[in-house]
Structure formats: structure tokens, C-alpha cells
FIVEXDO-720866 format. One record per residue (C-alpha): y, z, x negated. Coordinates in steps of 0.2 Angstrom, whole numbers, plus 2048, in hexadecimal, padded with zeros to 3 digits. Each point is the difference from the previous one (the first is absolute). Layout:
! residues N
YZX/...
//
This chain:
! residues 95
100F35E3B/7F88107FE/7EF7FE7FC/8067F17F5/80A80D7F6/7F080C801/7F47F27FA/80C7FA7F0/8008157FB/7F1801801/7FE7F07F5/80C8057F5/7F78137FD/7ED7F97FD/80A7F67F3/80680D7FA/7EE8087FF/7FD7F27F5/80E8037F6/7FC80F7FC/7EF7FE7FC/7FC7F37F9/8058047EE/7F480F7FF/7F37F2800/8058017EC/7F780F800/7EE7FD804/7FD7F67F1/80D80C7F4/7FD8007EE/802813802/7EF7FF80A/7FD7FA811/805807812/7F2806808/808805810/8107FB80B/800807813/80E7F9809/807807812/80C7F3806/807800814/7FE7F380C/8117FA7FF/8007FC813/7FC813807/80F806804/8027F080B/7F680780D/805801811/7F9806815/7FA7EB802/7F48047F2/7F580C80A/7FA7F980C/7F9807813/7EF8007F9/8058077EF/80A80B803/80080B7F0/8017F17F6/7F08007F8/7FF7EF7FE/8128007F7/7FB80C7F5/7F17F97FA/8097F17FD/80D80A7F7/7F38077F3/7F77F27FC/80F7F67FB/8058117F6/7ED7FC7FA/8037EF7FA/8118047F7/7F680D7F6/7F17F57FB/80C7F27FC/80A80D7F5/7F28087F8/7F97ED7FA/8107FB7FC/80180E7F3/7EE8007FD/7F77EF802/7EF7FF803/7FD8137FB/80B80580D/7F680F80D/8007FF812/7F980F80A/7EC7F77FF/7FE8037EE/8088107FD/
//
């Protein structure tokens, strides 16, 4: 029952993300001139979630947790960011 209630929060808070953002998308194409930039810092929803049987014997540390953990904070802010920004939006490649 748990990690049903964790999945439908976390659900319900990248909707949120969404809801949130998605009306800025008015603003790259403003008659008062257009948005040039929009950096967006969203977390995972599902970080807190973590427990010990996400480590593992070999990983110990959680290195593998972790990198998952940023790359989905990654693809929340690209996602974000393009949202706001279209086809104009940065990612770390063309700064």
C-alpha cells in the first residue's frame, strides 16, 4: 500500500510541475519581447523514498542511486526549461 501511495504523490507533484509551469510558456513569445532564458531546478519527486534495499552489497554508498537520482532531476529540468522555452531552450552543451 505504501509504494502505491508514494507512486500516486509523486504523480500527483510532476503534475504539479506542470501546472505550474506550463503558463510561463506565454512568455517566450511576449509582445513585450521575448524570454531568452528560464533555468528551472525541480526535485525528483521520488528521493525521499529511498531506503537500505537501495544499496546494494556492491554499492554500497549508493552510487548508482544517485546517479540515477540526478539524471531524472536532469530530465525534469530540460523538460521544464523547453516547456517554457521551446526549441530555444539551453541545455548545458550550448551554453
Amino acid at each position: 500500500m505504501a509504494a502505491n501511495t508514494e507512486e500516486q504523490q509523486g504523480r500527483r507533484i510532476e503534475a504539479a510541475y506542470h501546472d505550474i509551469i506550463s503558463p510561463l510558456a506565454h512568455l517566450a513569445t511576449s509582445d513585450r519581447g521575448s524570454l531568452h532564458r528560464f533555468y528551472a531546478h525541480l526535485v525528483y519527486p521520488w528521493w525521499a523514498y529511498s531506503t537500505s534495499t537501495d544499496f546494494d552489497d556492491e554499492d554500497p554508498e549508493g552510487t548508482k542511486w544517485w546517479g540515477t537520482l540526478r539524471r531524472e532531476e536532469e530530465r525534469l529540468k530540460e523538460q521544464a526549461e523547453r516547456m517554457v522555452l521551446g526549441d530555444q531552450a539551453l541545455t548545458r552543451d550550448n551554453w
